[in-house]
KEKE-575909 format. One line per field, with one value per atom (N, C-alpha, C): atom name; z negated, y, x. Coordinates in steps of 0.2 Angstrom, whole numbers. Atoms other than C-alpha are relative to their C-alpha. Layout:
BEGIN
name <- CA|...
w <- Z|...
v <- Y|...
u <- X|...
END
This chain:
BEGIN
name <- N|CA|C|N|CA|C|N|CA|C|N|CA|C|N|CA|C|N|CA|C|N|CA|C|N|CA|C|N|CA|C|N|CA|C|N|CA|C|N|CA|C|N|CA|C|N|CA|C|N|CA|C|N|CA|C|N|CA|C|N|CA|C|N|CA|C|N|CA|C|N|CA|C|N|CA|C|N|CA|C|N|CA|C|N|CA|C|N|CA|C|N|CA|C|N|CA|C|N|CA|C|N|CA|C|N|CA|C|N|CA|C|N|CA|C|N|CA|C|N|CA|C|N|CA|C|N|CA|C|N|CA|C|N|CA|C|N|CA|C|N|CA|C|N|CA|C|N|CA|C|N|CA|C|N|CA|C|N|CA|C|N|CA|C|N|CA|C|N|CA|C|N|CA|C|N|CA|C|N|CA|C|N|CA|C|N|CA|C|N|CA|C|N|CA|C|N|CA|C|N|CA|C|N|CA|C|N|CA|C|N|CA|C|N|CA|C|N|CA|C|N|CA|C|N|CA|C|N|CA|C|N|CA|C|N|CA|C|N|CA|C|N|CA|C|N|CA|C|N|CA|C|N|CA|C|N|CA|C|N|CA|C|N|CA|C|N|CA|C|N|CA|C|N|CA|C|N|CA|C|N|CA|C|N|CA|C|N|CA|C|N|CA|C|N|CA|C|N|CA|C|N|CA|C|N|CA|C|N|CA|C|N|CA|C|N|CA|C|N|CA|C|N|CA|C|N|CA|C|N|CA|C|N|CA|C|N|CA|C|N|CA|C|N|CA|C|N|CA|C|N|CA|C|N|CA|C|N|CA|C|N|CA|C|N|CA|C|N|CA|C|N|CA|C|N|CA|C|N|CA|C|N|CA|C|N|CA|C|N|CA|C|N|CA|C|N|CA|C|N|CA|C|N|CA|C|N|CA|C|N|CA|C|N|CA|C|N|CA|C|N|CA|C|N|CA|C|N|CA|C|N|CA|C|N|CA|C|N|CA|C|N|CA|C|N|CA|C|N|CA|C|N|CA|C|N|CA|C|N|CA|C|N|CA|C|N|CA|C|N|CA|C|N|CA|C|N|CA|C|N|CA|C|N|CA|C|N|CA|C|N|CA|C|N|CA|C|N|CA|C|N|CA|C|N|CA|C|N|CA|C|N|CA|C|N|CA|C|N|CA|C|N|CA|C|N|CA|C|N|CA|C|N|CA|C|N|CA|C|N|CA|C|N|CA|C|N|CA|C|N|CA|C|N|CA|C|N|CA|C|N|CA|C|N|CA|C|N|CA|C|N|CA|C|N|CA|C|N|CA|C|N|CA|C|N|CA|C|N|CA|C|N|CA|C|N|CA|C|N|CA|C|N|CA|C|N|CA|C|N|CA|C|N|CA|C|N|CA|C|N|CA|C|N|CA|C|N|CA|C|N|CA|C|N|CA|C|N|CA|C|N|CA|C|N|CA|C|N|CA|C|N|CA|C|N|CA|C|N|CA|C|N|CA|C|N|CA|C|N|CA|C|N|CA|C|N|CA|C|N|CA|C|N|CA|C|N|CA|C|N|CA|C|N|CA|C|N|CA|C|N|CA|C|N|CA|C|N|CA|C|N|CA|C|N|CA|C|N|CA|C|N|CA|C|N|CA|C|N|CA|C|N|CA|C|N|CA|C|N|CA|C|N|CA|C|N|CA|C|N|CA|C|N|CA|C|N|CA|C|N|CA|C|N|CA|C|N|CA|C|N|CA|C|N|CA|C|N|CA|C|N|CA|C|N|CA|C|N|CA|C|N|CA|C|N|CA|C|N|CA|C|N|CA|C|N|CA|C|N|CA|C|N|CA|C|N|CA|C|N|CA|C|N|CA|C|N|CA|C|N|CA|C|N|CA|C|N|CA|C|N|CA|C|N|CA|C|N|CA|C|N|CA|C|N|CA|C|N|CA|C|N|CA|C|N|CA|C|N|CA|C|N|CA|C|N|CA|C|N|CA|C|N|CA|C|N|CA|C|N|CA|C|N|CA|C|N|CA|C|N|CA|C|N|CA|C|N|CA|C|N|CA|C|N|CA|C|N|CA|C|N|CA|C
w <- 0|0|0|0|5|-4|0|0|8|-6|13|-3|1|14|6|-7|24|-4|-1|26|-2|-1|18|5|-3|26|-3|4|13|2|0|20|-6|6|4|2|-2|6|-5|6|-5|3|1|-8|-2|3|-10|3|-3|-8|6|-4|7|5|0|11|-7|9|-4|1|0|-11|-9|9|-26|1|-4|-18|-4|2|-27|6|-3|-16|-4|2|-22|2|-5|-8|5|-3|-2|8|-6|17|1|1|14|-1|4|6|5|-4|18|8|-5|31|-2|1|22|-1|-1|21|8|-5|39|5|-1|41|-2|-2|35|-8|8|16|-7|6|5|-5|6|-5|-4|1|-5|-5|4|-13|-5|8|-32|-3|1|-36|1|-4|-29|-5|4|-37|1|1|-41|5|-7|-25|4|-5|-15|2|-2|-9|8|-5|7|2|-2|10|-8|6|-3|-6|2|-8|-6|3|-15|-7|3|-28|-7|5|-37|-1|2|-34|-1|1|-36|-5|6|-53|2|2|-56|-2|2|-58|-3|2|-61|4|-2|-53|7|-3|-38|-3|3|-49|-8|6|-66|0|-3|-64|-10|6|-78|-1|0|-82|-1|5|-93|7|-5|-79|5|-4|-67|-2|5|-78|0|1|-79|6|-3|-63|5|-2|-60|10|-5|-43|5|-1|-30|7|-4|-20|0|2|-23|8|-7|-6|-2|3|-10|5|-6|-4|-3|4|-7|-1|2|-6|-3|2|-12|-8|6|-27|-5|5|-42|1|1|-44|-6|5|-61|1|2|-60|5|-4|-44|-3|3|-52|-4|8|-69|5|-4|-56|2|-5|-44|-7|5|-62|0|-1|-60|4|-4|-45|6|-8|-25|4|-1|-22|9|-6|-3|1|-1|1|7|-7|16|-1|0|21|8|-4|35|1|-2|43|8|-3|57|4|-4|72|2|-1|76|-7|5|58|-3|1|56|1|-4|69|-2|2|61|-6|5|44|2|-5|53|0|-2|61|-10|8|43|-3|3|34|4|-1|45|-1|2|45|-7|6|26|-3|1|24|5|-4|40|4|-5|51|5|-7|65|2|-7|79|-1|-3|73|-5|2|66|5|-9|84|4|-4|90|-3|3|77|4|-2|82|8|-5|100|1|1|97|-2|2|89|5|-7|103|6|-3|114|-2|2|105|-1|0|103|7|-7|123|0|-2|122|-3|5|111|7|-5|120|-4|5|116|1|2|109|4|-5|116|-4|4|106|-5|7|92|-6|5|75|-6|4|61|-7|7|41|-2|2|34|-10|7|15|-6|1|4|-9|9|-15|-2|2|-24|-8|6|-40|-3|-6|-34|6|-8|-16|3|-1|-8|9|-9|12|3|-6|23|4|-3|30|5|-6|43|-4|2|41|-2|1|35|4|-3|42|4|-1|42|6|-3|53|7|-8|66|2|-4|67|4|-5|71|7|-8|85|5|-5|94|2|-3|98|1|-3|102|-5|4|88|-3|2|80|-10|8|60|0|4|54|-6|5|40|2|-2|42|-2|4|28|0|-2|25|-7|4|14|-3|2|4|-3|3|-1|-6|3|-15|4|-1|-9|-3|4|-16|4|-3|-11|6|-4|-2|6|-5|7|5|-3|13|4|-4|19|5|-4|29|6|-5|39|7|-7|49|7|-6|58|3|-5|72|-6|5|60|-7|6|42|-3|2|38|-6|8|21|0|-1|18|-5|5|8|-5|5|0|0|5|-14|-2|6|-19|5|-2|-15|4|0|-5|6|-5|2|2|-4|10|-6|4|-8|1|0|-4|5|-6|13|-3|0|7|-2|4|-4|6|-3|12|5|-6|23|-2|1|13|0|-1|12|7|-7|31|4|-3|39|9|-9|57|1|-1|54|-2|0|57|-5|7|41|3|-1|45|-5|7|31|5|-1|36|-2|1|36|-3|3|24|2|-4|28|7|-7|46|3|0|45|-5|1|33|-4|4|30|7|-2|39|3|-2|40|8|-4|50|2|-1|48|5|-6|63|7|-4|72|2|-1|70|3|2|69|7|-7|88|0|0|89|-4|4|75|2|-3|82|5|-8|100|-4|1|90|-4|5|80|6|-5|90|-4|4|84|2|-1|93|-5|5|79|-9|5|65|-1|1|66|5|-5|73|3|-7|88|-4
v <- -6|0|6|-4|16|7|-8|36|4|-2|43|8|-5|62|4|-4|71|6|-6|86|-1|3|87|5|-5|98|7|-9|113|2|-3|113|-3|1|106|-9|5|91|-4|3|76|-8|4|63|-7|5|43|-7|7|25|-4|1|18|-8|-3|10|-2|0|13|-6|8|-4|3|2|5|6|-7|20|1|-2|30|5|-7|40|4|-3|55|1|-3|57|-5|4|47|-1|-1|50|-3|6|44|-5|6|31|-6|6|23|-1|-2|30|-7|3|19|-8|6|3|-2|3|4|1|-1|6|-7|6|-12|-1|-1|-6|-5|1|-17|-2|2|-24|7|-2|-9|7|-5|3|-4|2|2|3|-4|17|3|-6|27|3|-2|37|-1|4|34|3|-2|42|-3|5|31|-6|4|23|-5|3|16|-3|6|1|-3|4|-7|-3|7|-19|2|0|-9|4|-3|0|-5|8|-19|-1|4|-22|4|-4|-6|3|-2|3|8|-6|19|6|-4|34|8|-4|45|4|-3|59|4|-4|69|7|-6|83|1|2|75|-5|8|62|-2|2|49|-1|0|53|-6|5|37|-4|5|27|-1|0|34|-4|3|29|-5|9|13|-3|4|10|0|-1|17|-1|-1|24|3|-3|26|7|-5|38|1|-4|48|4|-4|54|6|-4|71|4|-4|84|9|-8|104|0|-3|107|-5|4|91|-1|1|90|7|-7|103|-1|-2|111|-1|3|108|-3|9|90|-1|1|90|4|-3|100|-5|7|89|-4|4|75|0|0|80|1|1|82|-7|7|64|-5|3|56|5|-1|58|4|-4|70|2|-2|71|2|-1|83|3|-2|87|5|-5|101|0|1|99|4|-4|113|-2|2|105|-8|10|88|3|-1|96|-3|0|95|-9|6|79|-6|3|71|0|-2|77|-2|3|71|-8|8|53|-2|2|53|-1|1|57|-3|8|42|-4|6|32|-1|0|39|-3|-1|39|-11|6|22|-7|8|10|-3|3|9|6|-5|22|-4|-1|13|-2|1|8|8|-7|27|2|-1|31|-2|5|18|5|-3|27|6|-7|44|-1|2|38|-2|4|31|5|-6|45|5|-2|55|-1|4|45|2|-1|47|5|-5|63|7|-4|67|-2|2|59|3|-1|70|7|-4|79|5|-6|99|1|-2|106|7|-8|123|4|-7|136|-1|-3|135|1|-5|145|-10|5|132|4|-1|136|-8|8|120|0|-2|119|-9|7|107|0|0|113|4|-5|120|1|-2|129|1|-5|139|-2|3|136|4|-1|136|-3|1|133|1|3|128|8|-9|146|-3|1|149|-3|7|137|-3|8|123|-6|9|106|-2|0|105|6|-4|122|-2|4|112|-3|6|98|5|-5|111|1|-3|119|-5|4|102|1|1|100|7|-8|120|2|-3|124|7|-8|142|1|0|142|9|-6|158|5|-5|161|3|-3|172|1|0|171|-5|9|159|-4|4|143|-1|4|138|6|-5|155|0|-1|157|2|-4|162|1|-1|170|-1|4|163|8|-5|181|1|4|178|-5|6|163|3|0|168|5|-4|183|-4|2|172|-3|1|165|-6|3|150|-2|6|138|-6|7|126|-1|-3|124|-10|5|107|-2|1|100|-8|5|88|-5|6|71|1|0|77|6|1|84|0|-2|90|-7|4|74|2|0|80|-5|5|72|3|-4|74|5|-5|82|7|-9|97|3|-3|101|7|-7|112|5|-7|123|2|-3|126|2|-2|128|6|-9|142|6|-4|151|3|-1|149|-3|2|146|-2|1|150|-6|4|135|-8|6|117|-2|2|108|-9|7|93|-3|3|80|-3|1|78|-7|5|63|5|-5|73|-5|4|59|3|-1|63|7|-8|81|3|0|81|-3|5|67|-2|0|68|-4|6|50|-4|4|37|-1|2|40|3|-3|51|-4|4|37|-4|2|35|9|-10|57|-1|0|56|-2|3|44|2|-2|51|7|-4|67|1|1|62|-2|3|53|5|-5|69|4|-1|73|9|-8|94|4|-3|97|-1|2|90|0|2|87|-7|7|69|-3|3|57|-7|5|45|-7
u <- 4|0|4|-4|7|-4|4|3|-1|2|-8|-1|2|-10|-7|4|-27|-3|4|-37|-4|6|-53|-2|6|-68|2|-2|-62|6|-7|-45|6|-2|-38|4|-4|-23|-2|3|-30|4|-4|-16|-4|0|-17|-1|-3|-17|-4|5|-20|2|6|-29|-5|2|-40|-5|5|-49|-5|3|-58|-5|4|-70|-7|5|-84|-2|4|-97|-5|5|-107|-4|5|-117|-5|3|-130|1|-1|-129|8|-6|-109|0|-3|-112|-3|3|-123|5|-4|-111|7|-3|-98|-2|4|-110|1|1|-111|9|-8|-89|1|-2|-92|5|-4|-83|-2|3|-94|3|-9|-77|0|-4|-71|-3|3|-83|-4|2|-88|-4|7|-98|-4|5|-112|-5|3|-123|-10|7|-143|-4|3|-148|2|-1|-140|-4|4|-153|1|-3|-144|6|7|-144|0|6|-156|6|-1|-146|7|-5|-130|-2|3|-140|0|1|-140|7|-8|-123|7|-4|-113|-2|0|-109|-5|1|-121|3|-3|-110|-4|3|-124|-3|5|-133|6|-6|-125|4|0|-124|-1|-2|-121|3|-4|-107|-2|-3|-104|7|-8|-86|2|-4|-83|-2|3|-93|6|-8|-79|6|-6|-66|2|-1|-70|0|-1|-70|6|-7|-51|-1|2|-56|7|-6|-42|-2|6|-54|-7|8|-70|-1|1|-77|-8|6|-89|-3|3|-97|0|-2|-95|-8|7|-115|-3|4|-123|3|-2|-111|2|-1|-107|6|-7|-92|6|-5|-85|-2|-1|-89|7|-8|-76|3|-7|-64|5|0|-64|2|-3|-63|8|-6|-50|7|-8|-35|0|-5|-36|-2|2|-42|1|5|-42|-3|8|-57|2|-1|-58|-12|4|-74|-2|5|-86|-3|3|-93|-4|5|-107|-3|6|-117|-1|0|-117|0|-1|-118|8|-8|-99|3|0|-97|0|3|-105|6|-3|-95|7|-7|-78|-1|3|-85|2|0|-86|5|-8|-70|7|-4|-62|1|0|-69|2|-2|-66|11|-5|-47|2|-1|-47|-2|4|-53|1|-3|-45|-3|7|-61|2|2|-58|-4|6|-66|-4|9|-81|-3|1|-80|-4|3|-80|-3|7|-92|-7|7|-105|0|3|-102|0|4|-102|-8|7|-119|-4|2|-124|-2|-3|-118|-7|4|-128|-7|5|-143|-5|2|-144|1|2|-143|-7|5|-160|-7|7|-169|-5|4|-183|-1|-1|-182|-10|8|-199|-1|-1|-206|-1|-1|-200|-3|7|-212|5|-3|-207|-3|-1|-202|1|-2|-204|1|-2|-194|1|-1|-199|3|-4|-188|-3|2|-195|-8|8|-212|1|-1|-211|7|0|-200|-2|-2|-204|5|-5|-189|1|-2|-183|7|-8|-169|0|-1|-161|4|-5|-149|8|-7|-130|-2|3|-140|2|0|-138|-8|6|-155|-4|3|-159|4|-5|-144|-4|7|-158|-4|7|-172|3|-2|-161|2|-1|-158|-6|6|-177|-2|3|-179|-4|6|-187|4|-1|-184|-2|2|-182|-2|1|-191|3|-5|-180|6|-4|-167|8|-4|-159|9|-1|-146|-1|-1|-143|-9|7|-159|-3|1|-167|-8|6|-182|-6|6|-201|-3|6|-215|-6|4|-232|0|3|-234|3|-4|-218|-1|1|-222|-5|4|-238|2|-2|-231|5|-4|-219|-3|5|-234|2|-6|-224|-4|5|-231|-3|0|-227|4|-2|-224|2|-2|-213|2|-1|-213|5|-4|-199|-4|3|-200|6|-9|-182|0|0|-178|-7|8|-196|-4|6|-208|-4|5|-220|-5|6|-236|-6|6|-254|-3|3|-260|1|-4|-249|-2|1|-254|-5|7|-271|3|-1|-261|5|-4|-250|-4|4|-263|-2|3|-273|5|-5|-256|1|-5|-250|-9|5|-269|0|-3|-262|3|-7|-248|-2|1|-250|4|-5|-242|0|0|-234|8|-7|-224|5|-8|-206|5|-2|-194|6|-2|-182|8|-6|-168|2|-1|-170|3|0|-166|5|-4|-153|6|-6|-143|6|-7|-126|3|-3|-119|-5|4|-126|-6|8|-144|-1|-3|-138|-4|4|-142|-7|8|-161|-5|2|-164|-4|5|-167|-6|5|-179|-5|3|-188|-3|2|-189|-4|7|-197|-5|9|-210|-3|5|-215|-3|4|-230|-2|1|-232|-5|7|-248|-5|5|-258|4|-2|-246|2|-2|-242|4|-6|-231|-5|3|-235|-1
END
């Protein structure tokens, strides 16, 4: 085993052994991303949102929340690489981290982004080519998406505060592959007030499934706000998960039928 050194996404030189056989993900879309790199040995912790695939949730250690590690949990699992993320993760947990571990982090607003994210792991980890097969595939998949016509998009991700996907998201790059036009202007994820909202007046007003739950019961209280605005529920994966679910995103987009609100 030698000392590897690489670049994360922040610019930052993150030393260590390679190839590493003892890996914690904090990031859901990573981790599935590394499921499908074929790592199942090699990865020991992910966090309780790691819901991708089913099966690792039973057989890897819980390291706790993306956004509340368990330190000791780390600890014990003498980690020779932590793969993160700048916006899905807090900040002092990675700091804390990084005095004694690895910390190689991503930073995603974009499919260029994405696709360099990819390549990395698989760097980091001893899989390029089937790195490159995915974002090939990915690639691939995302010449096939059929653009929408122009319609104006509010994409809401939280309620109480309600909150929404701005401009340099991840999530507003998805919109823009199918022609759609985010409303907000802002960037990053900015607060609404119900008055807000209702002055935005979009075509359409997307409620994710991630982080905030939502389902059919919410739709009325979006509708009397935004009357004008078709309210349709969002596949919250599909829209801003990163890794490999990359390669479903398309297809889920053509089947989103937006003349109605529903999908084919």
């Amino acid at each position: 085993m030698t000392i590897k050194s690489s670049l994360d996404q922040l610019g930052s030189e993150v030393s260590f052994h390679f190839p590493p056989h003892r890996i914690i993900s904090l990031v859901p879309s990573q981790t599935e991303l590394l499921a499908d790199l074929q790592l199942d040995q090699q990865v020991v912790g992910i966090t309780k949102y790691c819901i991708h695939p089913p099966a690792w949730s039973r057989t890897k250690t819980i390291v706790g929340g993306t956004k509340n590690f368990n330190f000791d949990g780390i600890d014990r699992l003498h980690p020779d690489l932590i793969i993160a993320n700048k916006e899905e993760n807090y900040q002092d947990g990675i700091e804390r981290l990084k005095q004694k571990y690895p910390v190689w982090i991503s930073d995603v607003a974009n499919l260029d982004d994405a696709y360099s994210m990819i390549t990395s792991v698989g760097r980091l980890t001893g899989t390029d080519a089937r790195a490159q097969q995915i974002n090939q595939n990915i690639s691939d998949q995302f010449r096939r998406i059929e653009k929408k016509s122009n319609q104006s998009v509010l994409y809401i991700i939280w309620k109480k505060p309600w909150m929404a996907a701005g401009q340099g998201t991840f999530i507003d790059a998805m919109l823009r592959t199918q022609n759609l036009k985010n409303v907000v202007e802002t960037s990053r994820y900015p607060e609404l007030t119900a008055e807000q909202l209702a002055s935005l007046k979009p075509d359409l007003i997307f409620l994710s499934s991630e982080p905030y739950p939502f389902r059919e019961k919410h739709l009325p209280e979006l509708l009397e706000l935004s009357p004008s605005s078709r309210v349709v529920l969002v596949d919250g994966e599909m829209f801003s998960w990163y890794g490999s679910r990359l390669l479903y995103a398309p297809d889920y987009f053509n089947a989103l039928d937006l003349t109605d609100g529903k999908s084919k």
